[in-house]
Structures are given as structure tokens and as C-alpha cells.
C-alpha positions as CSV (number, residue, x, y, z in Angstrom):
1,X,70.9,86.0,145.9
2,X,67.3,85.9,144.9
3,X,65.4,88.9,144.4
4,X,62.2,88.9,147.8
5,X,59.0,89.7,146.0
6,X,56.6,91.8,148.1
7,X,53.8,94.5,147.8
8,X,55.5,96.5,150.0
9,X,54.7,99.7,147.5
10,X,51.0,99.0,147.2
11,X,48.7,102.4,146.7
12,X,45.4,102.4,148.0
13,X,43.2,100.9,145.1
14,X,45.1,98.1,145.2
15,X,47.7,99.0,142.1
16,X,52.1,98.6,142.8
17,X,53.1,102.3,142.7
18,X,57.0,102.0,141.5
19,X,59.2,102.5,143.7
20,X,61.2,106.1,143.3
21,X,65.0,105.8,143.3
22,X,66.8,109.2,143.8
23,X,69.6,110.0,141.6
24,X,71.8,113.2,140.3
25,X,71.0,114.4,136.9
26,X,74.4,113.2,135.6
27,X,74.7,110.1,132.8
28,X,77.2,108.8,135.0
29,X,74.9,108.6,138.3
30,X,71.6,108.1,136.5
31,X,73.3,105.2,134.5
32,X,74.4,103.9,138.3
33,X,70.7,104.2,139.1
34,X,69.5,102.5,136.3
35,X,70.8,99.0,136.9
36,X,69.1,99.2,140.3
37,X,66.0,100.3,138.9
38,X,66.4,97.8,136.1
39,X,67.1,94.8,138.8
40,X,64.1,95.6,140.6
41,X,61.6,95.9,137.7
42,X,63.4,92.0,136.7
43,X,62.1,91.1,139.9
44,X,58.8,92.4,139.4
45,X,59.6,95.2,141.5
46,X,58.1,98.2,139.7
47,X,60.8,101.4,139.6
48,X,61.3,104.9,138.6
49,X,63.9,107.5,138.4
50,X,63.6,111.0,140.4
51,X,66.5,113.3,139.6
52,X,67.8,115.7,142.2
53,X,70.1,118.7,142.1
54,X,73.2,118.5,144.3
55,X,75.2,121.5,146.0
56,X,77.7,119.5,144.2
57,X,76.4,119.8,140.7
58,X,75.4,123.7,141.1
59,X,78.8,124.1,142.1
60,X,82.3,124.6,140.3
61,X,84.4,124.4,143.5
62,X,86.7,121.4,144.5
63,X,84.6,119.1,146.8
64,X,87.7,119.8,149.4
65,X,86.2,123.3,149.6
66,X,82.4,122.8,149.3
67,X,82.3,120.0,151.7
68,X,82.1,115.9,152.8
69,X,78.7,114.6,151.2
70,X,78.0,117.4,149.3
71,X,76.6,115.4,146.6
72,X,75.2,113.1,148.8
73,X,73.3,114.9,151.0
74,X,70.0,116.3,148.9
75,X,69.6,112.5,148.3
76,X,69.3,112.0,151.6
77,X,67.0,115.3,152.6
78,X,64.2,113.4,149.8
79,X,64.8,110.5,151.3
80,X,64.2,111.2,154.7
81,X,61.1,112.9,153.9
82,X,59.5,110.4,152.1
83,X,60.1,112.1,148.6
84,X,62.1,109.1,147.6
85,X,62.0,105.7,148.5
86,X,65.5,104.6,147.4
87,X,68.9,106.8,147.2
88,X,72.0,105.3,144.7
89,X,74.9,106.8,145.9
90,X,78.2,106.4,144.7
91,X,79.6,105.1,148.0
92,X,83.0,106.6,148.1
93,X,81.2,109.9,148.1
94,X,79.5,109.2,151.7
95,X,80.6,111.0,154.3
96,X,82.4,108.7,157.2
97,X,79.4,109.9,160.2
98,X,76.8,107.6,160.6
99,X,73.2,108.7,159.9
100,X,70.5,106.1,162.0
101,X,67.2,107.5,159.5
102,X,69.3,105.2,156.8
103,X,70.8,102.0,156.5
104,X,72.8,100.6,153.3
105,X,70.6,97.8,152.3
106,X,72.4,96.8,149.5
107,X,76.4,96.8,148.0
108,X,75.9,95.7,144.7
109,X,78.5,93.9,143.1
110,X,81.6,96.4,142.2
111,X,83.2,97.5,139.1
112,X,87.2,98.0,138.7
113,X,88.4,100.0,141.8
114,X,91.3,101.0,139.6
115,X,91.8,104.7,138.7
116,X,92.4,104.9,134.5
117,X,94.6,107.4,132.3
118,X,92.9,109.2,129.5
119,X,96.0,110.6,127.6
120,X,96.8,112.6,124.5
121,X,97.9,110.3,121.5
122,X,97.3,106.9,123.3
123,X,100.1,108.0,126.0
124,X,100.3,105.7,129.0
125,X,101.5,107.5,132.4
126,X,105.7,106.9,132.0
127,X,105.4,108.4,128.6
128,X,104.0,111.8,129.5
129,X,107.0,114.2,129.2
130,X,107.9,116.4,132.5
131,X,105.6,119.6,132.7
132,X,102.6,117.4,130.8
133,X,99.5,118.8,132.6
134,X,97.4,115.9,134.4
135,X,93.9,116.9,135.6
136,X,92.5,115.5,138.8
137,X,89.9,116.2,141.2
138,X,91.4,114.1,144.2
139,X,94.1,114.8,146.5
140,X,94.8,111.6,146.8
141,X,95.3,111.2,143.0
142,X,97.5,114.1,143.3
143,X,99.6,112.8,146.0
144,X,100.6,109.4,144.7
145,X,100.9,111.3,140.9
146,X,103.7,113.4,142.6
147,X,104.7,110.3,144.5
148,X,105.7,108.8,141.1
149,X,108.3,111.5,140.6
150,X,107.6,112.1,136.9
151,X,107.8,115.9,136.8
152,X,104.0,116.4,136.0
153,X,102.0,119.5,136.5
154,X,99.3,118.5,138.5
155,X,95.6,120.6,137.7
156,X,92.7,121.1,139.7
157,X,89.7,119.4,137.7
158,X,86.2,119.4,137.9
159,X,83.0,118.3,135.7
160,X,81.7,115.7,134.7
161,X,83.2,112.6,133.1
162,X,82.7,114.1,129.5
163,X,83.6,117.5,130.4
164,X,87.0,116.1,131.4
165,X,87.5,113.9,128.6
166,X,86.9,116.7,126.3
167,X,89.7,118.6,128.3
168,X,92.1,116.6,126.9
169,X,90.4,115.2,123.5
170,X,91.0,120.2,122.9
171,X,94.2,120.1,124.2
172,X,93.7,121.8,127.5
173,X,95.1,118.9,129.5
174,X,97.6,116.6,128.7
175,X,96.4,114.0,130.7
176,X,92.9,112.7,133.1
177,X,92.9,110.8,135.9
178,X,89.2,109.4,136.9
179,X,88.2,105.9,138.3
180,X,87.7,103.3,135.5
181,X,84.7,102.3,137.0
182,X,82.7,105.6,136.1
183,X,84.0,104.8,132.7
184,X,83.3,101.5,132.3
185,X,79.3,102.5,133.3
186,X,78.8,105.0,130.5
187,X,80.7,102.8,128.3
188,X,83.3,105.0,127.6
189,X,86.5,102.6,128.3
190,X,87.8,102.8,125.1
191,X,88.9,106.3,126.1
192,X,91.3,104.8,128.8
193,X,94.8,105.2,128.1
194,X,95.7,102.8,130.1
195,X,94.2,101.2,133.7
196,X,96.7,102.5,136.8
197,X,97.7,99.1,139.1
198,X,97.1,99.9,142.8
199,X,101.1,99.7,143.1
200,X,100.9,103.0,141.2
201,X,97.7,104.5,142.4
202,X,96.1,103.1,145.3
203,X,92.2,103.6,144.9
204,X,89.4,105.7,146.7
205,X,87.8,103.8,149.8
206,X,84.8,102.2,148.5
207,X,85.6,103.3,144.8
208,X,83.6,101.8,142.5
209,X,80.8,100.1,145.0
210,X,77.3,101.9,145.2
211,X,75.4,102.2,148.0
212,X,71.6,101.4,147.9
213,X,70.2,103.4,150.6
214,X,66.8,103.7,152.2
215,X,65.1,104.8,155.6
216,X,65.9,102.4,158.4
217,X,62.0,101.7,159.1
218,X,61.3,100.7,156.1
219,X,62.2,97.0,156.4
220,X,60.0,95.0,153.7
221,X,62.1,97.5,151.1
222,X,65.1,96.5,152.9
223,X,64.6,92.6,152.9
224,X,63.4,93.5,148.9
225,X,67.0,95.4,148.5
226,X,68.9,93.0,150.2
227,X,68.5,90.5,147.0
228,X,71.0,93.3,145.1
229,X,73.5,92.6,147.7
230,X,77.0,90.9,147.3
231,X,78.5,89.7,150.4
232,X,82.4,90.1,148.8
233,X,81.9,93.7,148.0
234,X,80.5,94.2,151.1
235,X,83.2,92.7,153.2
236,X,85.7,94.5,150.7
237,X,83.6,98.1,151.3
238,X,83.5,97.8,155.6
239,X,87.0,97.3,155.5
240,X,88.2,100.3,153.3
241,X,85.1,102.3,155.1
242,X,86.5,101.5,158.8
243,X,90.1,102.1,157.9
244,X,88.7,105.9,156.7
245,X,86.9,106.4,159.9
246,X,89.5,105.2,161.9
247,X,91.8,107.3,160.7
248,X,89.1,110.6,161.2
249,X,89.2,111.1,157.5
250,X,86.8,112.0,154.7
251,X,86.6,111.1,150.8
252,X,88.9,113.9,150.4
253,X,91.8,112.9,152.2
254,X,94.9,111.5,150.3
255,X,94.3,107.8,151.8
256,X,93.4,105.0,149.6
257,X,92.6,101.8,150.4
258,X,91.5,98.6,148.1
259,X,90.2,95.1,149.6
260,X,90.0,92.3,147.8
261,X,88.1,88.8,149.1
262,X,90.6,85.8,147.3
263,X,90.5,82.6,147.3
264,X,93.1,81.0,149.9
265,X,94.2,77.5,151.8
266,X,93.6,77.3,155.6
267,X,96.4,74.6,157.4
268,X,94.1,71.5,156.3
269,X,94.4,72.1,152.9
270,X,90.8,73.3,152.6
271,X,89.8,75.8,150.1
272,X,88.7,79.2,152.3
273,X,87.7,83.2,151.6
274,X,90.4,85.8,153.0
275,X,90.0,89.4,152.8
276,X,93.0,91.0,151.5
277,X,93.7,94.9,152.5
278,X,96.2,97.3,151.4
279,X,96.5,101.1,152.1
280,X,98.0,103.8,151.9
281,X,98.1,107.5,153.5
282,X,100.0,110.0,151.7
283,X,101.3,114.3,152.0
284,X,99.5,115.9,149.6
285,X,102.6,117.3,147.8
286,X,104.1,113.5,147.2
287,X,107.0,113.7,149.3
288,X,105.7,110.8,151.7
289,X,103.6,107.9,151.1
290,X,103.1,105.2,154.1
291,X,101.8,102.1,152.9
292,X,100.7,98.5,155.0
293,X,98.5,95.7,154.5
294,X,97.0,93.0,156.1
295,X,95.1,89.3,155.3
296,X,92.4,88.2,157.7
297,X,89.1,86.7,157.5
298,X,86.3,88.3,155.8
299,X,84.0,88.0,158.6
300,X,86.6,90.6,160.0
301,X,86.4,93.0,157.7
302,X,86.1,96.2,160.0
303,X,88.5,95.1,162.8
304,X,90.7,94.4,159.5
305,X,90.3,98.1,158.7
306,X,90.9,99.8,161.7
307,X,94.1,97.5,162.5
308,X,95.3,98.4,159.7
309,X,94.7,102.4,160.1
310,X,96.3,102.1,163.6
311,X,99.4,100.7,161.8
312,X,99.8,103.5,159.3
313,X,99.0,105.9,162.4
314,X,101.9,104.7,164.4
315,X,103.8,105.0,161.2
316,X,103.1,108.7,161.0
317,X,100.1,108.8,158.8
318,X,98.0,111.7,161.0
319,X,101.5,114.0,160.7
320,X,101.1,113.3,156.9
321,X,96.8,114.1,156.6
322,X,97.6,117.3,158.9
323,X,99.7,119.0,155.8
324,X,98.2,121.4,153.1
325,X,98.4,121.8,149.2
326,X,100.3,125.4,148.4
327,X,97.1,126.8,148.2
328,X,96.1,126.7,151.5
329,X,93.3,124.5,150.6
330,X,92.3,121.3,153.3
331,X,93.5,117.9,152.4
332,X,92.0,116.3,155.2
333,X,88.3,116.0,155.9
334,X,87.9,115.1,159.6
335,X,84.8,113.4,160.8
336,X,82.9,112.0,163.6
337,X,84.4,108.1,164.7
338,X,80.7,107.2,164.0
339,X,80.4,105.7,160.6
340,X,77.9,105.1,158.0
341,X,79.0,100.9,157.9
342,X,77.3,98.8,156.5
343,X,75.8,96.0,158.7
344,X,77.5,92.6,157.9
345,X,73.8,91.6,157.0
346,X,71.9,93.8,154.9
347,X,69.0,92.3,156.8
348,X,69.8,93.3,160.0
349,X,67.2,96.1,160.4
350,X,64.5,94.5,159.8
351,X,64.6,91.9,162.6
């Protein structure tokens, strides 16, 4: 989609003040912000960075403990005061309650969902020996890890992406888990060990899609951002997104969920888009995991989702979310039914 020149950002002597895209300090999410800035600026679309501290970055805790949105929401307090014209989010980090100030205006398109193994001595995930000690941040990760019945030792882990690579490169850990996407955008994928299939490790809900936020009143920017959108991603995104919300859980919840638009043939023989969903909802301490799909049209993403979270519900998935880790910790972040969808048209607002 083309890029919608305007001088929405004009200052009052008649000069194109850039427009200021919030970020977190980290290479990771200011490397996520760059390419928007970057694709804006190719449109003639002047853009600049503001960095702003997180609770999430000021803090050492699991997210579990510190909260849904935690490093989403100081984005969001800039934004909604004007501080900021655009926020770059990692969208899996959003919280599942629907904020009307904001609206998504773009889903660029997405990196590799997967999750990847960074391993000692070029290991891949069957050859780590029982008791090998596997850092991860995300119940879910841990869940399907001790789904796999390998015998690992599963760590609490938190930094950034170097910290954690370093973890292993000293000897601390054995093994990483983090998504290949955040990887793959610091150009760091010659430290993967090897990429996990979703048969293995069933992805984060909207991992490796951002989110390109801004205030919903502000609808030239919106019909300017809407030229960064990518209809698959979104289709793929609303579906994973509605599942979560359906099911009353947050990004830390051991669910995962990865949609995929393919190419199919309808009865007449005709070439046609389906959206393909597969999920998953798993107790924390891998002794369960519940998995179901479903193949419908694109145009149906969220109905798609949240049929599909009513199936692993009647299978027993809420029984499974209820349970706890050993240390008493919350698997399961439980949110308003309201959620922070993306409309099927990024224009939508500003009609």
C-alpha cells in the first residue's frame, strides 16, 4: 500500500515538525521503532525517536509479577498527552482491555512468529542432556518446554536480548529461549541454535507483529499510518488477539496461538485466501497441553479466534489457566472481554 502524503504535522511558520514516535530505550525496541520512523521519512513524512522509561525496564521482576502492559503503558501516558505522536509497541506486550484514546493504525508486516534456541556448543533442543538449565521469561515457553518431557531445568529469565545471550555465551545457562523475531531485528540470528516449529513451541499471540499506535482523533496521522499496514498480518494478529481475550487471558498466560493467511482452492477451482489458526492452552508445570485449530476466511478473523478459544474452553483450557507455578507466582493474567482489536480497516477512525 502507498504511503498518504499530508501536512498533517505542520508548525506555525509553515515548516513539517517530525513526527515523534515513542519507543523504550532498548536496541531491540528502538530498532522496532526505527523502520517506522525510517518508512515515514521514505514517504516524506519527517520522523524522530523519543525514548521512554518503562516500569518494565526499571524493573528486574518477572512481568507475571509486575503486571499486563507494564512496558506498554508509559508509551501510552506520552501519547495520550500529546508528548508523542506515535507509540511502536511490540504488540504481544498489549494488554487484552481496550483503550478508545488509541487505535492501532498500523500492523506492519511480521517477522518469524517462531520462538528460537540459543544453546551451548551449537546444541539444538533434543540434544540438551536432562538437568541442562534453559532460561525463559514466559510461562508459556515453560509449559510446552516441560511438555516436551526432556528433563530440563527450567529458569526464570529476564533482561534484555544481549543480557540473555550472554547468560549462556558465561556459562550460566545451558540454554535461551526468546522469539526469533527480536533476533532477527538486531541482527543477531546467527546466535540461534536452531528455530523451534510451532509443533514444538506454539508462539506468543501476536509475537512478532508491532503495533503502530496513535490517539484516535488524530485521523490525517491515521490515514498517513495506514500506508505501513498489511492486511495478512492483520487478519493473522485479530485472530490470535480475540482468541486471548476470549479466553480472559493476558500475555502472560501459557496460551499460544499462531495464524497464518495461505493460499487455498474454493469448490470452483479458484485460487482464494484462508486464514489458518492453531492454538494451544497449557498448565504451567507441562502436565497438560490442549491444542485445536480451525481454517476459515480471513474476513473472519475474530469470530475465527474466539471459536476457537470456546473449543479449547469446553476442552478444559480455563481448569488448566487457573493452576500455579511452585512458586506461588500467577500464570494467568485475567482481563476485561474488551479488547485492544484492531479494526479490520486501519482507516476506520477517520471516517
Amino acid at each position: 500500500m502507498t504511503m498518504v502524503h499530508q501536512e498533517g504535522n505542520a508548525t506555525a511558520d509553515g515548516t513539517r515538525a517530525p513526527w515523534r514516535i515513542g519507543t523504550r530505550g532498548s536496541l531491540l525496541a528502538l530498532t522496532q521503532a526505527g523502520t517506522v520512523r525510517d518508512a515515514l521519512i521514505a514517504a516524506g513524512q519527517p520522523a524522530e525517536l523519543v525514548v521512554i522509561k518503562t516500569a518494565g525496564d526499571l524493573s528486574s521482576d518477572p512481568v507475571q509479577k509486575i503486571g499486563v502492559g507494564v512496558f506498554t503503558s508509559a508509551l501510552r501516558d506520552e501519547l495520550a498527552v500529546g508528548a508523542i505522536d506515535i507509540a511502536v509497541h511490540s504488540y504481544k506486550d498489549l494488554p487484552t482491555a481496550q483503550d478508545p484514546r488509541f487505535t492501532i493504525a498500523a500492523i506492519p508486516p511480521r517477522e518469524d512468529p517462531r520462538d528460537a534456541l540459543v544453546a551451548r556448543d551449537g546444541l539444538v533442543l533434543g540434544e540438551l542432556p536432562a538437568g541442562a538449565k534453559v532460561g525463559t521469561s514466559a510461562p508459556r515457553r515453560a509449559a510446552q518446554l516441560r511438555a516436551l518431557g526432556l528433563g530440563l531445568d527450567i529458569v526464570p529469565l529476564r533482561g534484555n536480548l544481549d543480557t540473555r545471550l550472554r547468560k549462556v555465551r558465561e556459562g550460566e545457562l545451558d540454554a535461551v529461549v526468546v522469539a526469533r523475531a527480536g533476533l532477527a531485528r538486531i541482527d543477531r540470528l546467527d546466535a540461534v541454535t536452531e528455530a523451534l516449529e510451532p509443533v514444538q513451541m506454539l508462539s506468543a499471540p501476536a509475537q512478532g507483529a508491532l503495533a503502530v499506535e496513535c490517539r484516535s482523533d488524530h485521523t490525517a496521522l491515521v490515514e498517513i499510518l495506514s500506508g505501513l499496514d498489511d492486511p495478512a498480518t492483520r487478519a493473522s494478529v485479530i485472530a490470535e488477539r480475540s482468541l486471548l481475550a476470549e479466553l480472559e487471558a493476558g500475555c502472560t498466560a501459557p496460551i499460544g496461538a499462531l495464524a497464518e493467511v495461505v493460499e487455498s482452492l474454493d469448490d470452483e477451482g479458484r485460487i482464494v485466501d484462508e486464514l489458518s489458526l492453531r492454538a494451544c492452552a497449557a498448565a504451567v508445570d507441562g502436565s497438560d497441553v490442549l491444542r485445536a485449530s480451525v481454517v476459515g476466511a480471513p474476513d473472519d478473523a475474530a469470530e475465527l479466534g474466539r471459536a476457537l478459544a470456546r473449543e479449547l474452553l469446553d476442552m478444559g483450557a480455563r481448569e488448566l489457566l487457573a493452576t500455579e507455578p511452585d512458586d506461588g507466582s500467577p500464570t494467568r493474567a485475567v482481563s476485561s472481554p474488551a479488547t485492544d482489536l484492531p479494526n479490520p480497516s486501519p482507516m476506520e477512525n477517520s471516517r
